[in-house]
PASEBA-1860 file (N, C-alpha, C; in nm, 3 decimals):
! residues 266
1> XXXXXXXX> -0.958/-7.882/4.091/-0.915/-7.979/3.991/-0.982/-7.947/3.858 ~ -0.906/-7.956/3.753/-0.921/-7.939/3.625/-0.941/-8.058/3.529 ~ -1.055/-8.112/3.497/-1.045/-8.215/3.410/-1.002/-8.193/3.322 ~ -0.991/-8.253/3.145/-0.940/-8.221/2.997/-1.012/-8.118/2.959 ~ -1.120/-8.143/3.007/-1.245/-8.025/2.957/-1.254/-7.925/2.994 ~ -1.160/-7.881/3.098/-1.072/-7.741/3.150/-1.242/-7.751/3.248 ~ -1.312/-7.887/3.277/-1.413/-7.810/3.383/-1.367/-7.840/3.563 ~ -1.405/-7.779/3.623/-1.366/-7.716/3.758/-1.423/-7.862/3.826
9> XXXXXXXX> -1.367/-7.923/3.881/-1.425/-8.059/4.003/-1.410/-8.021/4.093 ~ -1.549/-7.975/4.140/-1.518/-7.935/4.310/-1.658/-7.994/4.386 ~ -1.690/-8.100/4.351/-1.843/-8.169/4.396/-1.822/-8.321/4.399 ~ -1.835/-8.330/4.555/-1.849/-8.513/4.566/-1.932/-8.547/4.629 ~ -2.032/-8.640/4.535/-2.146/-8.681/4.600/-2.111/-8.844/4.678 ~ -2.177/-8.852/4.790/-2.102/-8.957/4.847/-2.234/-9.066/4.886 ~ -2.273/-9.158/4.813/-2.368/-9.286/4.862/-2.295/-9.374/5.005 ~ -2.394/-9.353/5.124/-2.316/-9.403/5.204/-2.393/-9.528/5.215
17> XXXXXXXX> -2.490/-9.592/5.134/-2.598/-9.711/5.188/-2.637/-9.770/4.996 ~ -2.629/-9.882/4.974/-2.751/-9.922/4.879/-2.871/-9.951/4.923 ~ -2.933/-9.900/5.072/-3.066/-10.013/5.110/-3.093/-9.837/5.097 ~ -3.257/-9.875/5.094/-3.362/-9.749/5.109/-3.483/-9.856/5.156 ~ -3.557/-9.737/5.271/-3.676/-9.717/5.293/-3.790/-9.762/5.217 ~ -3.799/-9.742/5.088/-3.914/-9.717/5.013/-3.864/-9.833/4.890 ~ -3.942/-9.835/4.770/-3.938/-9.902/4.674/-4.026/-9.842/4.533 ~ -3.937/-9.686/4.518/-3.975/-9.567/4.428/-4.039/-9.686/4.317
25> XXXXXXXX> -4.121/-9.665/4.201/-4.113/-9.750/4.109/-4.003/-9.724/4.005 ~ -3.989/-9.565/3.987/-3.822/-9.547/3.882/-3.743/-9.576/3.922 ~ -3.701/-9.649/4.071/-3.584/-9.679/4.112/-3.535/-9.791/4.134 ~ -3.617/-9.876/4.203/-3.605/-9.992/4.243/-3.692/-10.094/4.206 ~ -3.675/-10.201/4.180/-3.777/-10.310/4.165/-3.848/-10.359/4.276 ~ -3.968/-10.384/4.247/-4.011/-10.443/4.348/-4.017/-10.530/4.427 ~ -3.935/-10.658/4.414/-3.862/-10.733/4.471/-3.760/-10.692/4.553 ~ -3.715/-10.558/4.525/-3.600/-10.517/4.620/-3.460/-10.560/4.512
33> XXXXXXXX> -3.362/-10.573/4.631/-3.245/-10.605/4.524/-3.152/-10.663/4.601 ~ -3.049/-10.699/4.541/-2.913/-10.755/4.620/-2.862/-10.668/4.679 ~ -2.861/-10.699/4.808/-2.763/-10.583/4.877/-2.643/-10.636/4.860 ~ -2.570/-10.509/4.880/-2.367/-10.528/4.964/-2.356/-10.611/5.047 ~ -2.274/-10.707/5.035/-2.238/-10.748/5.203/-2.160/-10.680/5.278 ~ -2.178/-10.659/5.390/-2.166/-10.544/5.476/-1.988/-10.552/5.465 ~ -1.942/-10.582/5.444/-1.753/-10.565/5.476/-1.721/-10.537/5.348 ~ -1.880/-10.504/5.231/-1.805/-10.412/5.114/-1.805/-10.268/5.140
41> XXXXXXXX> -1.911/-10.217/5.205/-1.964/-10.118/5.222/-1.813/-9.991/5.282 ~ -1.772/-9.919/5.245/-1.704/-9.864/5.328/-1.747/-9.809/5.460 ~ -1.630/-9.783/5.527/-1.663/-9.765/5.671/-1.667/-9.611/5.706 ~ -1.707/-9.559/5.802/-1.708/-9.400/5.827/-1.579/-9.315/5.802 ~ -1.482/-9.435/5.857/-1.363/-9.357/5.871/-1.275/-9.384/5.740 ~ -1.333/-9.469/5.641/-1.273/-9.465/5.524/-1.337/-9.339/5.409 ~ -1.459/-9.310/5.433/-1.554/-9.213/5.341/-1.481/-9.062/5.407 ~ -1.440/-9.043/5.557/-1.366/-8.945/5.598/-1.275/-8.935/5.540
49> XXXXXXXX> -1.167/-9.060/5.604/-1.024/-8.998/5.486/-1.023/-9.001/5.370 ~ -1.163/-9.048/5.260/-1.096/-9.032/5.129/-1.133/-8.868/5.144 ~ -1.261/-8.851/5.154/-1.338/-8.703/5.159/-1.166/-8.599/5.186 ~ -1.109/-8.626/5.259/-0.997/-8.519/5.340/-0.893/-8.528/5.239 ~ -0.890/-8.634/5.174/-0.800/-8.606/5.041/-0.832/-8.571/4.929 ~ -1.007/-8.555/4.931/-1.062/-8.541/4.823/-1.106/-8.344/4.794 ~ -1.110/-8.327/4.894/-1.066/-8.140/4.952/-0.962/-8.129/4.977 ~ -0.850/-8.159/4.993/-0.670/-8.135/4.964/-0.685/-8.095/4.796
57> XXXXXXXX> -0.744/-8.175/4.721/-0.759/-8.194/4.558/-0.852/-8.094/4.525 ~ -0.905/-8.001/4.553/-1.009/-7.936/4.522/-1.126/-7.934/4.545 ~ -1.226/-8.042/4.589/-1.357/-8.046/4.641/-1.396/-7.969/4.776 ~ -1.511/-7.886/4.738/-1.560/-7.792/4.851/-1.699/-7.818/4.878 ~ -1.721/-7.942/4.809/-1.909/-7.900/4.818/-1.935/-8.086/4.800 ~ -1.985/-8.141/4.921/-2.000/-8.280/4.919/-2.167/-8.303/4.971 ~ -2.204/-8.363/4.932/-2.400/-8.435/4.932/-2.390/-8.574/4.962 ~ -2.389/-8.613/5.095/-2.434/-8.747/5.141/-2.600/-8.815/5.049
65> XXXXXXXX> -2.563/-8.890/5.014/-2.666/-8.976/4.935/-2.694/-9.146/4.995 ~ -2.743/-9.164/4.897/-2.814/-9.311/4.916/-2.773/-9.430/4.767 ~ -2.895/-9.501/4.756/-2.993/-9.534/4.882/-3.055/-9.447/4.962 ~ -3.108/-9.500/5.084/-3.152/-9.321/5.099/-3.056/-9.349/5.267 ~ -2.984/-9.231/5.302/-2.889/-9.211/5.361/-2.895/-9.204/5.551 ~ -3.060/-9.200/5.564/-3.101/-9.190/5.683/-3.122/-9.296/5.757 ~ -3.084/-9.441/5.666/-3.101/-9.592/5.735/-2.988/-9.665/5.748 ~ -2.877/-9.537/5.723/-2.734/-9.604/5.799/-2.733/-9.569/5.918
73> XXXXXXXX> -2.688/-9.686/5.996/-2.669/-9.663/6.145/-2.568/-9.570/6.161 ~ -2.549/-9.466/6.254/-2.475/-9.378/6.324/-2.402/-9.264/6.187 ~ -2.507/-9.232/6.118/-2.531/-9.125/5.988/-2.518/-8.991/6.046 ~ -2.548/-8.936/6.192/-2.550/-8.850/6.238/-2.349/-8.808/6.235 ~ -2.303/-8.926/6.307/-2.169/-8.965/6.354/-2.100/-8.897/6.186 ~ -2.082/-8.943/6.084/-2.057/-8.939/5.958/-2.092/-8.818/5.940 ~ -2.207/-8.743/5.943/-2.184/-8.597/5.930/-2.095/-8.530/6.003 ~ -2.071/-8.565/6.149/-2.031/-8.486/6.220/-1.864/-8.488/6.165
81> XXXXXXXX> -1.860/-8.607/6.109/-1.697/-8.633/6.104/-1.648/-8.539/5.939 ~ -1.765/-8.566/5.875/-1.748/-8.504/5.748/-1.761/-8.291/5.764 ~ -1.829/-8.246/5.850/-1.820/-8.130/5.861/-1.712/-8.069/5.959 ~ -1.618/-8.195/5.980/-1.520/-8.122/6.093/-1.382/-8.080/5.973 ~ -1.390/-8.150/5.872/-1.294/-8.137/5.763/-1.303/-8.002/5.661 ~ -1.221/-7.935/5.755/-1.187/-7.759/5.693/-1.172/-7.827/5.557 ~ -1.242/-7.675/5.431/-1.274/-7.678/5.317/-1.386/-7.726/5.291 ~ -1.450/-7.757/5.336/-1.564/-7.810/5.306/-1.681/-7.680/5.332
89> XXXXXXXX> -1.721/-7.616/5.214/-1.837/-7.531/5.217/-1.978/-7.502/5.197 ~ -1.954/-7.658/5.167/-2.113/-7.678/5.147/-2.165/-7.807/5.157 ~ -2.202/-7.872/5.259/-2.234/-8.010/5.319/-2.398/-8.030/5.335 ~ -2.447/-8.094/5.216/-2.592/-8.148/5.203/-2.634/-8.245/5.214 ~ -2.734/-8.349/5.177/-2.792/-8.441/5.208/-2.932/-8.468/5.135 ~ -2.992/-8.558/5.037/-3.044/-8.600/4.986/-3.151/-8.705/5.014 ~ -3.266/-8.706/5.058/-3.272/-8.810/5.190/-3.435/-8.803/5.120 ~ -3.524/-8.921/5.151/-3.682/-8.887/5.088/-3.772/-8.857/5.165
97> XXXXXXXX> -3.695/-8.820/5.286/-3.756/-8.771/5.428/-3.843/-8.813/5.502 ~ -3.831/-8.965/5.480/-3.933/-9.025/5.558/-3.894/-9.060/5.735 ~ -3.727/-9.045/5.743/-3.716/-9.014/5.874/-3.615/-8.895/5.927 ~ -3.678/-8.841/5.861/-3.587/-8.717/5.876/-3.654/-8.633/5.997 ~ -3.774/-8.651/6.053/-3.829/-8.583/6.129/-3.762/-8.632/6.283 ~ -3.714/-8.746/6.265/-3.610/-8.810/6.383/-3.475/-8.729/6.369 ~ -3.430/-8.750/6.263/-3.287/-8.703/6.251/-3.259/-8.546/6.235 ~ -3.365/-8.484/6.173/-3.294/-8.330/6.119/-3.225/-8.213/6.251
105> XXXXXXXX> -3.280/-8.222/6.359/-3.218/-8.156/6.372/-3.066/-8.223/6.480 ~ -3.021/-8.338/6.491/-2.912/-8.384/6.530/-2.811/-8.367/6.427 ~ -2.868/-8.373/6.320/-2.730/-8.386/6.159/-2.765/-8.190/6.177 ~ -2.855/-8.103/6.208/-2.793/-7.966/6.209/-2.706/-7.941/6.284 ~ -2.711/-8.009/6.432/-2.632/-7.988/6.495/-2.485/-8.062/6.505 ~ -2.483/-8.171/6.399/-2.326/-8.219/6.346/-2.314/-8.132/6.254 ~ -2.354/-8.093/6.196/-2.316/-7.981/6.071/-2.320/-8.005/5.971 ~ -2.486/-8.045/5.963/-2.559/-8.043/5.823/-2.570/-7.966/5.800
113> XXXXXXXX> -2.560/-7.877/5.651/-2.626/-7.730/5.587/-2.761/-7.730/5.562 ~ -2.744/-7.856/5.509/-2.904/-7.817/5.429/-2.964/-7.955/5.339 ~ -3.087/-7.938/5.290/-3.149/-8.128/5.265/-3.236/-8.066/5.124 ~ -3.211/-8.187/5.026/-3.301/-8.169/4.942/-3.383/-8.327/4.969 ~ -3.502/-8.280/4.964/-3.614/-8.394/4.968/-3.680/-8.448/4.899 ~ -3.683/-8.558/4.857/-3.763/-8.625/4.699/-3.928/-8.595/4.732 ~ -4.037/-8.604/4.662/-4.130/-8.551/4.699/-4.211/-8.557/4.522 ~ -4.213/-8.653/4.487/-4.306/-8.614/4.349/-4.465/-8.597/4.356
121> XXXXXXXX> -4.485/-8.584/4.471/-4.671/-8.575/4.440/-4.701/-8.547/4.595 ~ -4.774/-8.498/4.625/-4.892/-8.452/4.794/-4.989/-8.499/4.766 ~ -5.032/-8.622/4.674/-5.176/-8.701/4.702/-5.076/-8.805/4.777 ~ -5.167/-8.804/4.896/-5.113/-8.948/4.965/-5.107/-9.127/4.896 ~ -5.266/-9.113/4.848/-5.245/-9.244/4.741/-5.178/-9.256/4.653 ~ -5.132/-9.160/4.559/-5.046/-9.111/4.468/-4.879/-9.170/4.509 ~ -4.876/-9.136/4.631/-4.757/-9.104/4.723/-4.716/-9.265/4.699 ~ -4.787/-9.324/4.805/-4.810/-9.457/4.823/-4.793/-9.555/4.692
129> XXXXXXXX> -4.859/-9.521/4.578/-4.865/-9.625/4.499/-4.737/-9.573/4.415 ~ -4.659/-9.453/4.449/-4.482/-9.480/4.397/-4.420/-9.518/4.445 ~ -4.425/-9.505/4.560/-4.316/-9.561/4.629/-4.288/-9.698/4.665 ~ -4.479/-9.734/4.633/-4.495/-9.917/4.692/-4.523/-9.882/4.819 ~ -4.587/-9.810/4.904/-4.644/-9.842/5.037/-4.586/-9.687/5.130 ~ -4.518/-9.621/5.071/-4.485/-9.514/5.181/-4.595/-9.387/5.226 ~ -4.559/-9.331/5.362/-4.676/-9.291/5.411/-4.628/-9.101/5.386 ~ -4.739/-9.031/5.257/-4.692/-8.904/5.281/-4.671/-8.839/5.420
137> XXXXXXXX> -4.742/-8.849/5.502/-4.743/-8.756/5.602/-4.603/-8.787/5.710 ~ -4.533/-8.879/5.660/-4.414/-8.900/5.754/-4.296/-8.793/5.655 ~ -4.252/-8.787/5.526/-4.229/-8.691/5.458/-4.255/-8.505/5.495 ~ -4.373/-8.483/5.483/-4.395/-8.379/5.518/-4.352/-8.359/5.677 ~ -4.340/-8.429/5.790/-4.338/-8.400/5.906/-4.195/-8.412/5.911 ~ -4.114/-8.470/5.762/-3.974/-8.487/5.810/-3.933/-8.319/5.719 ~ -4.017/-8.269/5.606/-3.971/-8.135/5.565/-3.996/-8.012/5.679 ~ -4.099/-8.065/5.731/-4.125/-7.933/5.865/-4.015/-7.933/5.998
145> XXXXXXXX> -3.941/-8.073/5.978/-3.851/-8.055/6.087/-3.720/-8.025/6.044 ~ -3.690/-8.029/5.903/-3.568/-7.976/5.880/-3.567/-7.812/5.847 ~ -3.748/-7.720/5.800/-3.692/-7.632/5.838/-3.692/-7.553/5.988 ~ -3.748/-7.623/6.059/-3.744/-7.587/6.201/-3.540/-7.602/6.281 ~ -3.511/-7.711/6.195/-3.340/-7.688/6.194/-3.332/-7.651/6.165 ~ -3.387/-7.569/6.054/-3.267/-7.453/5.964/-3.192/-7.538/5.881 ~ -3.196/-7.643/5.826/-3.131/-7.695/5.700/-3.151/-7.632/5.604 ~ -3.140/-7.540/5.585/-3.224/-7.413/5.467/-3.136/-7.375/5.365
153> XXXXXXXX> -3.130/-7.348/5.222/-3.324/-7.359/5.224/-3.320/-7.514/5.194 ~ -3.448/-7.558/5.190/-3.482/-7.655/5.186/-3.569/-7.685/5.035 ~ -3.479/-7.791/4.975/-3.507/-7.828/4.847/-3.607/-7.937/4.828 ~ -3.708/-7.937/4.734/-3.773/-8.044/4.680/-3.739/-8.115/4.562 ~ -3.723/-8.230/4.514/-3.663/-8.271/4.409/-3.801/-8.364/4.375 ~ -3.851/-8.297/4.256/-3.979/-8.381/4.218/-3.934/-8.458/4.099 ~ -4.016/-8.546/4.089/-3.919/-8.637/3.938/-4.115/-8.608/3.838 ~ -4.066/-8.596/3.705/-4.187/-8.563/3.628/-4.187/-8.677/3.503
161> XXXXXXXX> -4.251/-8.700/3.449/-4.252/-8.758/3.343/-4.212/-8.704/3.206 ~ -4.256/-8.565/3.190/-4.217/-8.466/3.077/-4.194/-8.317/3.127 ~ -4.344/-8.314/3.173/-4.316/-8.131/3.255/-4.366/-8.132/3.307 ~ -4.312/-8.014/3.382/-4.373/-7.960/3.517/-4.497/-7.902/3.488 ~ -4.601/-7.930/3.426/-4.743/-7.901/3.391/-4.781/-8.002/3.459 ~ -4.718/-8.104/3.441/-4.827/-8.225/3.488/-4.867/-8.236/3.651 ~ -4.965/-8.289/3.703/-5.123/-8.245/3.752/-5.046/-8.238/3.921 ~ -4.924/-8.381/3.913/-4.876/-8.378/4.025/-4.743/-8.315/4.046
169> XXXXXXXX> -4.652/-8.237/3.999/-4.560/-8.148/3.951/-4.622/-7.986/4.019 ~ -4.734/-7.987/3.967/-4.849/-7.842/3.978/-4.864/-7.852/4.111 ~ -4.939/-7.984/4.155/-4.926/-7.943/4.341/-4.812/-7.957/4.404 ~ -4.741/-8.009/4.352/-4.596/-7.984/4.462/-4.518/-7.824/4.449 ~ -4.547/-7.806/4.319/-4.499/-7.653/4.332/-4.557/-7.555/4.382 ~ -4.717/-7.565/4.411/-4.794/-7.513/4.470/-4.735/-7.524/4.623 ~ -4.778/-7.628/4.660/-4.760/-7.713/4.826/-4.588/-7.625/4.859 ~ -4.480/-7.623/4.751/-4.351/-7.524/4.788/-4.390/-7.407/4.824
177> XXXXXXXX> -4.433/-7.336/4.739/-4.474/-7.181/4.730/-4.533/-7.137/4.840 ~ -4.640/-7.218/4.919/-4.687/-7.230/5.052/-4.625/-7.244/5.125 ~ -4.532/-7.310/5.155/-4.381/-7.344/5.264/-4.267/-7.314/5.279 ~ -4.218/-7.255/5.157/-4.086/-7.131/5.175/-4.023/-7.292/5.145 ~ -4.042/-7.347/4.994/-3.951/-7.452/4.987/-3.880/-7.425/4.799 ~ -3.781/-7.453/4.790/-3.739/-7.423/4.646/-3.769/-7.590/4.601 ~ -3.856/-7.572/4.433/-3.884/-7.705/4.393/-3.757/-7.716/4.265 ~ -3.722/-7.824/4.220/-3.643/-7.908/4.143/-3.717/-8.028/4.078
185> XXXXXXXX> -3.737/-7.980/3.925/-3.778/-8.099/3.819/-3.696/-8.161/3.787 ~ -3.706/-8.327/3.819/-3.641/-8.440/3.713/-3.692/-8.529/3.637 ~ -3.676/-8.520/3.500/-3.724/-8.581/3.417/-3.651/-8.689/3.499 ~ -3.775/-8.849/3.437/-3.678/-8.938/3.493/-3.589/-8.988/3.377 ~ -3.531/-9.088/3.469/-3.391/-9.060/3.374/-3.372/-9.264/3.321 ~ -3.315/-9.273/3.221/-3.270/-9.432/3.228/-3.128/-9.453/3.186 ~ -3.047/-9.517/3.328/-2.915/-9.541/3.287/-2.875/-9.604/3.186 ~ -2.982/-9.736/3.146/-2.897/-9.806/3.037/-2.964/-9.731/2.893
193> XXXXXXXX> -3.048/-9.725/2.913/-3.079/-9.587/2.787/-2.976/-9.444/2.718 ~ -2.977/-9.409/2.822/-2.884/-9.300/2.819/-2.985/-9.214/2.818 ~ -3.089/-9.232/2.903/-3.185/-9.080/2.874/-3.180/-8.973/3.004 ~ -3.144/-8.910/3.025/-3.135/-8.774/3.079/-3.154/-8.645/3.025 ~ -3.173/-8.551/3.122/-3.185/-8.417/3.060/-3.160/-8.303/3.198 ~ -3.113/-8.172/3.181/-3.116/-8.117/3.261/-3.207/-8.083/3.355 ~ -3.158/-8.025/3.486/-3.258/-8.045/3.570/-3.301/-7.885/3.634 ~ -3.457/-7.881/3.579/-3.532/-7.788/3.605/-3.497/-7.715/3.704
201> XXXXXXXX> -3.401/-7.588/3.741/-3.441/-7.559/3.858/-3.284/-7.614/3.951 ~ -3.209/-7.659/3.863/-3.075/-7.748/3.908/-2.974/-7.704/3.835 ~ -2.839/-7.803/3.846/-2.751/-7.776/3.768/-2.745/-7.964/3.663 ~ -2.798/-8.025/3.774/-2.763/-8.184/3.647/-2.805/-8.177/3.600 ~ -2.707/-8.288/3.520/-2.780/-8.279/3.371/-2.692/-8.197/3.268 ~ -2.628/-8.124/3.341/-2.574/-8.021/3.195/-2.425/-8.043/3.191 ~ -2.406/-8.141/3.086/-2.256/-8.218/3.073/-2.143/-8.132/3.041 ~ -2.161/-8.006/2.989/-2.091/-7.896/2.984/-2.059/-7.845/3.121
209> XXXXXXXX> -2.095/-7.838/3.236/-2.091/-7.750/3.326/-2.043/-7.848/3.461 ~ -2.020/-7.973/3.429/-2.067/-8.067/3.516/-1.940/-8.108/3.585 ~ -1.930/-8.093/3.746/-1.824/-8.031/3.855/-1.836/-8.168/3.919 ~ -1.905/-8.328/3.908/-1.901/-8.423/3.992/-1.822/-8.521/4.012 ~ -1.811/-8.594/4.099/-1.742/-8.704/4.158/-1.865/-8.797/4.219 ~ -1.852/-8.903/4.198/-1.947/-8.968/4.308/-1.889/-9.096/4.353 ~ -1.892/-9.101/4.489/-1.832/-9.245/4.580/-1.943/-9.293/4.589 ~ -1.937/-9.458/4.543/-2.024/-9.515/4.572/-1.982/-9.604/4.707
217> XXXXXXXX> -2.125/-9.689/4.763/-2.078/-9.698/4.899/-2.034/-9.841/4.928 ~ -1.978/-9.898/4.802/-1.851/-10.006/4.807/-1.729/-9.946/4.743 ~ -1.739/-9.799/4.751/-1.594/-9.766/4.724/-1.511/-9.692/4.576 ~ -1.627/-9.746/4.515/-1.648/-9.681/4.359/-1.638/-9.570/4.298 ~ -1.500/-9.516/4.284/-1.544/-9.317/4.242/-1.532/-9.346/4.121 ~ -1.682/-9.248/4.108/-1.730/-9.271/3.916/-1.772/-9.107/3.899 ~ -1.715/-9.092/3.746/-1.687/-8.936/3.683/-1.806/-8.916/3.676 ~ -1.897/-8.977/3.594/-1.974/-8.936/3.551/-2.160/-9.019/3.588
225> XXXXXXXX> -2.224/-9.027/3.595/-2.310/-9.114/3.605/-2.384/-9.188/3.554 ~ -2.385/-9.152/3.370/-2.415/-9.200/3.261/-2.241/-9.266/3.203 ~ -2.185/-9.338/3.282/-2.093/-9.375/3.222/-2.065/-9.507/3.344 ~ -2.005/-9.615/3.285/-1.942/-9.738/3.364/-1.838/-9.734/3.418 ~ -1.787/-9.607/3.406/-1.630/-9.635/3.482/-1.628/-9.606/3.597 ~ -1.561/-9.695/3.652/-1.557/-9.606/3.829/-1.401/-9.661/3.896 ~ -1.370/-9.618/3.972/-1.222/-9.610/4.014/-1.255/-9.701/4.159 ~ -1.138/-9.809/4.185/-1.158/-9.854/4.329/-1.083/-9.772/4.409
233> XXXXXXXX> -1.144/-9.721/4.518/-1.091/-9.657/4.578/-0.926/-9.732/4.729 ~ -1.039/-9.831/4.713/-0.957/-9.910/4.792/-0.816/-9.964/4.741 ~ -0.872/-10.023/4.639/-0.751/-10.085/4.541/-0.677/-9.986/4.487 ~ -0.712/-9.854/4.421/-0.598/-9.754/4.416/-0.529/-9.647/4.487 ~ -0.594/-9.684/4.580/-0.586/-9.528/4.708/-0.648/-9.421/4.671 ~ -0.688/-9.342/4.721/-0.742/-9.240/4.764/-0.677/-9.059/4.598 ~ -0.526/-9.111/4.684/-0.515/-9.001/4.555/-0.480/-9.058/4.387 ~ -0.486/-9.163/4.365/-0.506/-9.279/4.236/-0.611/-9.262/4.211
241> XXXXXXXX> -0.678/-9.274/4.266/-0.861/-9.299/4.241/-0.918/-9.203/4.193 ~ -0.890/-9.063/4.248/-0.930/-8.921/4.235/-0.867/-8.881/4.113 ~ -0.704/-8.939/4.082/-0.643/-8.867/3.941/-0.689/-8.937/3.801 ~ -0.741/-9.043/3.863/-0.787/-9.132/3.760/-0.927/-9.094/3.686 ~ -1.007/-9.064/3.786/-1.151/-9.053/3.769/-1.170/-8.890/3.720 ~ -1.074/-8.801/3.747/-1.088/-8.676/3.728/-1.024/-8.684/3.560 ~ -0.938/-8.745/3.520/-0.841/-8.754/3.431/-0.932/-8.841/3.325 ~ -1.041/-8.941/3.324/-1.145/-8.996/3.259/-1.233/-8.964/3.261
249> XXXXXXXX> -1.282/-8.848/3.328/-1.436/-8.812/3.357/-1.485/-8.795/3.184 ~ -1.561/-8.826/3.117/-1.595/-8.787/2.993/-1.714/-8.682/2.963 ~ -1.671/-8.625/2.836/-1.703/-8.496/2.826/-1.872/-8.489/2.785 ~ -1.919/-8.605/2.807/-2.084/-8.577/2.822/-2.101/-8.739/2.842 ~ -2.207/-8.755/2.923/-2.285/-8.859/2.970/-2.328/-8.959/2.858 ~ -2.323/-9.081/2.856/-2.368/-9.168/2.733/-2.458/-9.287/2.779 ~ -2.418/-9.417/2.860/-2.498/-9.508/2.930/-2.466/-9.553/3.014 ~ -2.511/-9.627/3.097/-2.450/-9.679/3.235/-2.498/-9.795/3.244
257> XXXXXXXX> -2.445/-9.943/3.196/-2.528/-10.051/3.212/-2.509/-10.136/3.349 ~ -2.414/-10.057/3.375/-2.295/-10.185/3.521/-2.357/-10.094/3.667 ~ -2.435/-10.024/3.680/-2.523/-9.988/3.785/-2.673/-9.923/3.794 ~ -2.740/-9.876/3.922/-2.823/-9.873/3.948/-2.837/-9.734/4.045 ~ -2.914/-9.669/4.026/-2.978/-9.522/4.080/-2.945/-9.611/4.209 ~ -3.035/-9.659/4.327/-2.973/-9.706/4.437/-2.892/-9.732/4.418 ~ -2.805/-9.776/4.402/-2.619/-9.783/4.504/-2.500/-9.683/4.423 ~ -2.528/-9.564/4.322/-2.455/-9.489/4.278/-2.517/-9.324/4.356
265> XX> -2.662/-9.314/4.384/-2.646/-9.224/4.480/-2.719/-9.106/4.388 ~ -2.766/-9.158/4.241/-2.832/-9.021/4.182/-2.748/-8.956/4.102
END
């Protein structure tokens, strides 16, 4: 698929949860938040058939997201259903790996490719006082079991404040270099700001080049992620939704005031 901008759409990132594990401080408040009520949420077999019309249309390369994606019940099931759909060449997963040491190698064997893992710091207190209470060493035991699956390679996605100089940036790229892990800088980012920037080591971020789709997981396909528009999928169908959102995607990122990093998926 060809947007106006003659750029190539062949990437759908798919949020299958707004709940997460943790309570990042760039992400979530600490109070938590309103969830979905569950009969918004789409269902497995609705994220399948849009996905199967959404590779009829051109998409070859889809990233299960969040929320974080490992605290939907029967997530294994959803991969398996999403990697049975010929065209599909590249099937990832985004997850902060705090139970991934349960799951990685069942989603290799539904036909996961491969996991990028959030990971901004290896001081455990450090760890802890971003996330609001999470325990590094369940992380690391969930990166050692995905490459023991072979989810490979296996990505780190560190979030930085400015650069990758800074003190906790330095040991995670270190702590990679030691583990046969590829690292990824993200400045953090603010939707209603409009602040982003490309990503170290990535391709987001670069509104020129930029191949996405993202389903959110009440149904929402949105062009861009610095932007408010999003298509119902339900309410327009499947191939409405896709001509719509491909046909509005805009030609660089501006603000996003009508959502939230949890339930759009990153």
């Amino acid at each position: 698929m060809l947007d106006r901008y003659s750029r190539l759409i062949n990437y759908l990132r798919i949020s299958v949860t707004d709940r997460c594990n943790l309570r990042c401080r760039y992400c979530m408040p600490e109070e938590g938040i309103r969830l979905l009520r569950h009969e918004d949420i789409l269902t497995y077999d609705e994220i399948a058939g849009f996905t199967r019309v959404a590779v009829k249309s051109g998409i070859t390369k889809v990233r299960i997201t969040g929320g974080e994606p490992l605290v939907r019940k029967g997530i294994v099931t959803l991969t398996g259903m999403l990697a049975a759909i010929g065209g599909i060449h590249d099937l990832s997963m985004t997850t902060n790996g705090v139970l991934l040491d349960r799951f990685a190698g069942d989603l290799a064997k539904a036909g996961l490719q491969r996991v990028n893992v959030s990971l901004d710091t290896i001081d455990p207190e450090q760890y802890s006082f971003i996330t609001r209470g999470g325990d590094l060493n369940d992380v690391l035991r969930g990166i050692e079991a995905a490459k023991k699956a072979r989810l490979l390679p296996v990505k780190i996605n560190c979030v930085i404040h400015e650069s990758p100089d800074e003190t906790n940036a330095i040991e995670v790229a270190r702590y990679c270099r030691e583990n046969d892990l590829e690292v990824r800088y993200i400045k953090e980012m603010d939707l209603e700001e409009g602040r982003f920037s490309v990503v170290m080591g990535g391709s987001g971020g670069n509104c020129a080049g930029c191949n996405r789709l993202r389903l959110t997981s009440n149904g929402k396909l949105k062009p861009c992620l610095f932007s408010g528009l999003g298509y119902d999928v339900r309410t327009l169908g499947y191939e409405e939704a896709i001509k719509q959102a491909v046909g509005h995607k805009p030609q660089r990122g501006r603000k996003n005031i009508n959502d939230s990093f949890y339930n759009i998926g990153g």
